[in-house]
VMD Tcl script that draws the C-alpha trace (Angstrom):
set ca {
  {23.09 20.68 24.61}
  {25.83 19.32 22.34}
  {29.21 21.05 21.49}
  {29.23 22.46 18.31}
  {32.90 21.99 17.38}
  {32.45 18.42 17.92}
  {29.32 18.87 15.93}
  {30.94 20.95 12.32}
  {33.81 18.01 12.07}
  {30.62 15.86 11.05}
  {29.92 18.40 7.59}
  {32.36 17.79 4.62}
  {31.15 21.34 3.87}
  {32.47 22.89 6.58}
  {35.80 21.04 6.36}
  {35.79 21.77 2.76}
  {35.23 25.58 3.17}
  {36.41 27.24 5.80}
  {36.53 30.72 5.30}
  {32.78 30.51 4.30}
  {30.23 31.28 6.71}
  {26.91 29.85 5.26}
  {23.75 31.53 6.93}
  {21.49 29.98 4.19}
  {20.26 26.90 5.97}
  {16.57 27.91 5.47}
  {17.00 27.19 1.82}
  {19.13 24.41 2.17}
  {20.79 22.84 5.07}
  {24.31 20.81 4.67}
  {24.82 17.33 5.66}
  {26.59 15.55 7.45}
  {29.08 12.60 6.37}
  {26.48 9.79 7.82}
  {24.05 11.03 5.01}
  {27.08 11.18 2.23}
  {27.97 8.11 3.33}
  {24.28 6.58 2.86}
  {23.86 7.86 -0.08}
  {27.18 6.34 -1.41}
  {26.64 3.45 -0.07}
  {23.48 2.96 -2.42}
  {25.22 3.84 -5.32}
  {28.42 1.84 -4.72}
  {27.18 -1.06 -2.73}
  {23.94 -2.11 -3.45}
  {21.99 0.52 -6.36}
  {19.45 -1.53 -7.81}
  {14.62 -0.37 -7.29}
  {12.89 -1.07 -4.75}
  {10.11 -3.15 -4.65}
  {10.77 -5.04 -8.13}
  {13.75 -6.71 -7.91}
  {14.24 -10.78 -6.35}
  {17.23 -10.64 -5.79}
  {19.53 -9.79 -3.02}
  {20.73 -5.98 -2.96}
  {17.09 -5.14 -4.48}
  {15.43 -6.92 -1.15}
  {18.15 -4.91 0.82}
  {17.91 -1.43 -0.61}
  {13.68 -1.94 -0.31}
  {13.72 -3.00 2.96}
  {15.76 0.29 4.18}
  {13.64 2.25 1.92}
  {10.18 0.66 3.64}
  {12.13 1.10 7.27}
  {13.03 4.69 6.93}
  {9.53 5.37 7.38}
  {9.15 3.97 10.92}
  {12.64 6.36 11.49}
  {10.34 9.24 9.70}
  {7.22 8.50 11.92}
  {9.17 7.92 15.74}
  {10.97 11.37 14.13}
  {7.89 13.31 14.39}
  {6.13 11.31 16.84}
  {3.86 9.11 14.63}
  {2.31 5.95 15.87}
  {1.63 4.23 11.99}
  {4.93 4.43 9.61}
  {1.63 4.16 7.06}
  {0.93 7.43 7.59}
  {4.18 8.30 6.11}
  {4.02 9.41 2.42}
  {7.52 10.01 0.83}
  {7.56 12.70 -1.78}
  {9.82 14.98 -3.73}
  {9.61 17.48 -1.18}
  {7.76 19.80 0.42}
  {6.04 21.70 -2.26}
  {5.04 18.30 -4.02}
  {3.42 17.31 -0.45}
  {1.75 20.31 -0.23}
  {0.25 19.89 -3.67}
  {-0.80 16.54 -3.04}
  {-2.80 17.86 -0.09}
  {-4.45 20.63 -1.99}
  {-5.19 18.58 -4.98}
  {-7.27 16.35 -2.79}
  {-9.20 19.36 -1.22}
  {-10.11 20.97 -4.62}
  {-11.37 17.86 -6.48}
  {-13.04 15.74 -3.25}
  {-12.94 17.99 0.20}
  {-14.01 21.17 -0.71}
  {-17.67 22.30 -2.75}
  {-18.35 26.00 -3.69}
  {-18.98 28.59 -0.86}
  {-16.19 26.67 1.61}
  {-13.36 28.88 3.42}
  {-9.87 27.82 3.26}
  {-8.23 30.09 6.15}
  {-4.94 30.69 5.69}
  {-2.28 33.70 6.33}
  {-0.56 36.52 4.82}
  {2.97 34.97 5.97}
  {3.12 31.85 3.67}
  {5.41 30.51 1.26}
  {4.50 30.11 -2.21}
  {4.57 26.49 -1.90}
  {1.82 26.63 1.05}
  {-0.27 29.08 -1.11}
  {-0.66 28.81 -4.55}
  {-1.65 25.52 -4.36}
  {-4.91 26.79 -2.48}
  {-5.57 29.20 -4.83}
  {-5.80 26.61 -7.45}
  {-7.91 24.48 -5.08}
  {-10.33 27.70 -4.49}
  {-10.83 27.83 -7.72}
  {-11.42 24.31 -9.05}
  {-13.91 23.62 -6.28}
  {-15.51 27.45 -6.49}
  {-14.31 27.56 -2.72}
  {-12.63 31.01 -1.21}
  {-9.58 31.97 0.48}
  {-9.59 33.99 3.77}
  {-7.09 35.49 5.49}
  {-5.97 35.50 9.48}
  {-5.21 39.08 10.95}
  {-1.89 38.79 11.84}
  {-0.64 41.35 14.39}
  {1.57 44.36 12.84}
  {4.81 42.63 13.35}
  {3.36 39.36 11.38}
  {2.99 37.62 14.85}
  {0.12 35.33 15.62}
  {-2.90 36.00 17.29}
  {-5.46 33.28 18.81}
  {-7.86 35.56 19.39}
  {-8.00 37.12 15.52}
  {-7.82 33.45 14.67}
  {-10.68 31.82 16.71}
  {-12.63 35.00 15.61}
  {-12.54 34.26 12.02}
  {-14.40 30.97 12.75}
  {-17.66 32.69 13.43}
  {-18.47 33.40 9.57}
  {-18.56 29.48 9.40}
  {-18.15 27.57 6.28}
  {-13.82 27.22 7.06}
  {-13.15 23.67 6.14}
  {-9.44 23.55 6.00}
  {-6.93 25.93 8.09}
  {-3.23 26.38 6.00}
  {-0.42 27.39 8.32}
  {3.29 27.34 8.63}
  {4.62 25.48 11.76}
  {8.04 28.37 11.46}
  {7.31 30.98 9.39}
  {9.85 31.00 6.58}
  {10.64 35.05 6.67}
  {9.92 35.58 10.55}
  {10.64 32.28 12.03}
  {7.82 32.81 14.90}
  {6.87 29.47 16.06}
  {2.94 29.32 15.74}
  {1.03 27.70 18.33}
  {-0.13 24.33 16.17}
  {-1.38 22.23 19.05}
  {-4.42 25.37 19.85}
  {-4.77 26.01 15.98}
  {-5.35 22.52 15.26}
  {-8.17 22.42 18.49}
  {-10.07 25.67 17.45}
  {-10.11 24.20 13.93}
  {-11.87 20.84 14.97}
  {-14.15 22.11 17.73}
  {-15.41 24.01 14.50}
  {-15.40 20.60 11.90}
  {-11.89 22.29 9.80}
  {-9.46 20.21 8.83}
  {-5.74 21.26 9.70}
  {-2.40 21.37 7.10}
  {0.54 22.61 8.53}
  {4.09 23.74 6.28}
  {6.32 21.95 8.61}
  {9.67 22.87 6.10}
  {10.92 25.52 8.08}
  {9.87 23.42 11.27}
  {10.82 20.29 11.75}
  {14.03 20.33 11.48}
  {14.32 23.02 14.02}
  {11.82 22.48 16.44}
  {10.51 19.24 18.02}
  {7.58 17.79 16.43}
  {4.76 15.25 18.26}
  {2.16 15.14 14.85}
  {0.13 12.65 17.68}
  {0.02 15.50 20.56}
  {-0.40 18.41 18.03}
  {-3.17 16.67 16.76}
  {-3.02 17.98 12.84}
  {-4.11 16.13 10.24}
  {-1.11 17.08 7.54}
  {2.23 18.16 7.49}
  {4.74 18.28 5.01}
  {8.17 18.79 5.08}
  {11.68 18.42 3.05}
  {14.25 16.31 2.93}
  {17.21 19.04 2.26}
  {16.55 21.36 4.96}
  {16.95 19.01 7.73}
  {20.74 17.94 6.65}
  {19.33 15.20 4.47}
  {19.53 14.98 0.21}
  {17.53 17.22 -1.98}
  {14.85 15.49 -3.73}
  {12.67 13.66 -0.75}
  {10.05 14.72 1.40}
  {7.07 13.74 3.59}
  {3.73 13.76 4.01}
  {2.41 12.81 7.57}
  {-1.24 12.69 6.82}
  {-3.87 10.88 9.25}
  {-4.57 7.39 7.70}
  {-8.55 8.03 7.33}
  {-7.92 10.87 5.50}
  {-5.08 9.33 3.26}
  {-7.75 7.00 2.33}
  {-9.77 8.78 1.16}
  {-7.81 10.83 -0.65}
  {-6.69 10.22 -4.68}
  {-2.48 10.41 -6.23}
  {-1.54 13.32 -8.37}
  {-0.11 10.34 -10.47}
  {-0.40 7.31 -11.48}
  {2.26 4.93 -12.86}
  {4.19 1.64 -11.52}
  {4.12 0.24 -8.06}
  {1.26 2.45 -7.01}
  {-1.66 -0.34 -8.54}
  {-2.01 -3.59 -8.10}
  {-4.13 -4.32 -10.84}
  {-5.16 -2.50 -14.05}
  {-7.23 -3.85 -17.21}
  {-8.06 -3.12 -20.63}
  {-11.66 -1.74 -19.78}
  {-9.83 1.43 -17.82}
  {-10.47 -0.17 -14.21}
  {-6.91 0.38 -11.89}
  {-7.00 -1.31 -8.51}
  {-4.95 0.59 -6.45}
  {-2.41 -0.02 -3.45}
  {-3.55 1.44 -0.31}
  {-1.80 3.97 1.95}
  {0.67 5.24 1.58}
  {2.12 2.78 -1.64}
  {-0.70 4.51 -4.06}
  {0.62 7.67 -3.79}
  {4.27 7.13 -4.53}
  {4.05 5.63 -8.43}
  {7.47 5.44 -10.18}
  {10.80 5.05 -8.74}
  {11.31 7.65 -5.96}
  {14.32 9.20 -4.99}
  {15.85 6.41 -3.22}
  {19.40 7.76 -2.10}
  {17.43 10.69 -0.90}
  {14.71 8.78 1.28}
  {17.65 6.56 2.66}
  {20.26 9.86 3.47}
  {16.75 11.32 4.91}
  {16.90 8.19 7.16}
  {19.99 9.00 8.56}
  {19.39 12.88 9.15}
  {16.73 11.95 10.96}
  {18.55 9.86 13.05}
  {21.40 12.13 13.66}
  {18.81 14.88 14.82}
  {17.60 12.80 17.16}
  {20.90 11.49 18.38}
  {21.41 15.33 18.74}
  {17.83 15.84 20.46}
  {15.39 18.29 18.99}
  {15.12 19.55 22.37}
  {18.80 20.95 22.05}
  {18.61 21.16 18.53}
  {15.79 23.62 19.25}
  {17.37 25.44 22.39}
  {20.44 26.15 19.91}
  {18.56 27.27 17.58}
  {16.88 29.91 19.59}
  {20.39 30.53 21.64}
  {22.31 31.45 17.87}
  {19.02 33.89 17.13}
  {18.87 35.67 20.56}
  {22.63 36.25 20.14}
  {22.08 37.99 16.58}
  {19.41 39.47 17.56}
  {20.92 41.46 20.28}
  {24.51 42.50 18.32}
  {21.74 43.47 15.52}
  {20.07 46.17 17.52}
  {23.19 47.35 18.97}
  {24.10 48.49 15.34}
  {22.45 52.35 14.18}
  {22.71 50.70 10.48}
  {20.19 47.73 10.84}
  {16.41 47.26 10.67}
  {15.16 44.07 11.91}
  {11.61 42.97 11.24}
  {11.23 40.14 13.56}
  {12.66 40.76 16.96}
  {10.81 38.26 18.36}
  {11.93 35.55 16.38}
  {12.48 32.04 17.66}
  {13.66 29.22 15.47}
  {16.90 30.79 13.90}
  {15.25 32.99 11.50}
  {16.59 36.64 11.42}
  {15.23 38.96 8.58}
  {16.63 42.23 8.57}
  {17.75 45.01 6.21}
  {20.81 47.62 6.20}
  {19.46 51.12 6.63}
  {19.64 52.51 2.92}
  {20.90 49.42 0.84}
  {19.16 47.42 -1.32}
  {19.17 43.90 0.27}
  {20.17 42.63 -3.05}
  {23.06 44.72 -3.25}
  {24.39 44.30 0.32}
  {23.72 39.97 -0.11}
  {26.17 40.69 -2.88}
  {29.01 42.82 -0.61}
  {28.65 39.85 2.24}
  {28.80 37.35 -0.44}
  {32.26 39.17 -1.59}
  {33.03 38.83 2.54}
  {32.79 35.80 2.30}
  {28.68 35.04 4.05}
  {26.07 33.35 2.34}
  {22.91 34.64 3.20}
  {19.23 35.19 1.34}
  {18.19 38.58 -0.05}
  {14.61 38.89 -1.75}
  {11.05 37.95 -0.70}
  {11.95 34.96 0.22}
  {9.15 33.14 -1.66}
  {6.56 34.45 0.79}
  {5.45 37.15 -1.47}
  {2.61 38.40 0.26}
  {4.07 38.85 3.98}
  {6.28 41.68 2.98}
  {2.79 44.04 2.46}
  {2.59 43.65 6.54}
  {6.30 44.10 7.23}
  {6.68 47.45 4.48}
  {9.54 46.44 3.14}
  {9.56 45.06 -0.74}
  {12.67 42.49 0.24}
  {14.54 41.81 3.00}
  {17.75 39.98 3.77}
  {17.08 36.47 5.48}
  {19.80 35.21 7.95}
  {19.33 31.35 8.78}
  {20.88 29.12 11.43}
  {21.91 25.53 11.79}
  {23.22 23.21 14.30}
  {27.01 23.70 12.86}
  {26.59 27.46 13.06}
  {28.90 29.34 15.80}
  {28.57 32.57 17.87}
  {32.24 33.46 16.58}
  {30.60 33.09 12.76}
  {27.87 35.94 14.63}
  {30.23 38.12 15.56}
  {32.12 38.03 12.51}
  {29.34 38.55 10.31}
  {28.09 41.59 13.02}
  {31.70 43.07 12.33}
  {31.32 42.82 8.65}
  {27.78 44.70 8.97}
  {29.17 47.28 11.18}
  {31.54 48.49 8.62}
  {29.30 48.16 5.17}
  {28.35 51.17 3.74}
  {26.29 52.29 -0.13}
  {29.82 52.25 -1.77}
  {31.31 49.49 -0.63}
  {28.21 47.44 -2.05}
  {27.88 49.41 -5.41}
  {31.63 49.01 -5.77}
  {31.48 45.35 -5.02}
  {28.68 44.74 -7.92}
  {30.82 46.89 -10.80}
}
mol new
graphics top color blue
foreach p $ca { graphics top sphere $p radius 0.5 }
foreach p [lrange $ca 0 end-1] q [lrange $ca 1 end] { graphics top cylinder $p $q radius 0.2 }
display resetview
């Protein structure tokens, strides 16, 4: 794979703190100095728009901006860099994608399958699609431990009328790895359309959009070690087309006139009016290249490595309940036997862990789980077995007072 230690000198973070051990990559990932330094660089060396200026560091800074999407598409395995859509993120990806189905895609009567397990982001979206185009939402059985089941899945294709399938790529609270590649051929043998939440994926798990054959994905910037504020969608350039912006503004037109006509761009520039986030989409440049320098392949095998090893001190412990055993892509979501997660996020916090305590934005997946919140432990690349064992220590020895007494 790749060694680790050599791996945390690259993150100022980790340099910076070193008493802290920061299980919270699922809500945001660090980064390392190549994307401080890109982002710098912008802002000390050559900060000017893209696309408007003609002059020198405005050509510069738009031609890294316009290449960062050929990085983006060999990323995930993308043969046109058009099909590359930069946006704020993942949630403003996933709106742009619903948006489309609820005022063109969808009429009344049509199914929008979806699942239980998804983040807000991935779901309320669709229910304000349903709505505008009188459509309804469906659900997929999941198994009783939130796993996924082809078989519940194919079956809910025999009521017809499903004309877009919503699914995570990693699920956010259980980090299962769904099978995306079958999903996405049971879904066209029966004429759906496929949108997969790839926030919690791609950076964790190797993604080929060409072999998996899905017609969206959307993802983030700041959870694959790159700035906050910039995002993707990969959408299939027929269906881009076709579909409309969620706003209009400068650089997405190339003509308007007085009588109300716009002429717009074509894919991807229509979608992406105003000035973007530019620092972000070029630090997202060089995360993506320092993930692949890495290799998803190891960057994945890690991953599951630093979750196995959890996993197993975990259920050695008579004070833990974990919820997803079977986890995969360095997701861990577990509580301590009598303490509210809130309270015992608090106690670590005091010992010096960062971890997530809550519903994790996936407010619906804790009514198959039977637990109200949880606490959410997330991996990374820099993270270490000794930071495991450490944190296992900690757990071993927490107890009711110690967290009440750490909150008065």
């Amino acid at each position: 794979m790749f060694d680790v230690n050599e791996v945390r000198k690259d993150f100022p973070m980790i340099q910076n703190n070193k008493d802290l051990i920061y299980f919270d990559s699922g809500a945001t990932s660090f980064k390392p100095k190549c994307v401080i330094d890109a982002v710098m660089d912008y802002y000390t060396l050559y900060n000017s728009n893209i696309h408007r200026g003609d002059y020198d560091i405005s050509v510069k800074v738009s031609k890294e901006y316009d290449d960062t999407r050929k990085t983006i598409a060999r990323f995930i395995g993308a043969d046109d860099p058009r099909c590359i859509v930069f946006t704020s993120g993942s949630t403003s990806a996933l709106n742009l994608v619903a948006y489309n189905f609820g005022n063109s895609f969808l009429k009344q009567g049509d199914v929008i399958l979806t699942s239980q397990v998804e983040h807000a982001s991935n779901i309320l979206p669709w229910f304000k699609a349903a709505e505008k185009a009188k459509a309804k939402i469906e659900y997929v059985p999941l198994n009783a431990d939130a796993t996924f089941d082809l078989k519940k899945y194919e079956d809910c294709f025999a009521q017809g009328n499903i004309k877009v399938v919503v699914l995570p790529h990693v699920s956010n609270v259980m980090g299962y790895i769904y099978p995306v590649k079958k999903i996405a051929e049971i879904a066209h043998a029966h004429g759906a359309l496929v949108s997969i939440d790839g926030a919690q994926g791609v950076p964790h798990v190797k993604v080929d959009v060409k072999d998996l054959d899905i017609d969206f994905l959307s993802f983030s910037s700041h959870k694959m070690l790159g700035p906050a504020g910039a995002g993707v969608l990969y959408g299939k350039y027929d269906l881009l087309d076709r579909m409309e912006p969620l706003m209009y503004g400068g650089d997405s037109n190339a003509r308007f006139y007085n009588d109300g006509t716009i002429i717009l761009k074509g894919v991807p520039e229509k979608f992406e009016s105003g000035t973007p986030c530019i620092e972000g989409v070029l630090g997202m440049n060089e995360a993506a290249r320092y993930l692949m320098d890495l290799g998803m392949e190891n960057v994945e095998e890690y991953g599951r490595y630093l979750t196995r090893y959890f996993i197993e001190k975990l259920e050695k412990l008579d004070n833990v309940e974990i919820y997803n055993p079977r986890s995969e892509a360095g997701i861990v979501s577990f509580n301590l036997k009598g303490i509210f997660a809130q309270d015992a996020a608090s106690y670590f916090n005091k010992c010096g862990v960062a971890l997530r305590s809550g519903t994790h934005c996936a407010k619906l997946i804790h009514n198959i789980i039977n637990v109200t919140e949880s606490l959410r432990a997330t991996f990374n690349v820099y993270n270490t077995t000794e930071e495991i064992d450490r944190f296992v220590e900690i757990i071993r020895d927490t107890t009711i007072e110690k967290c009440v007494d750490s909150i008065l």
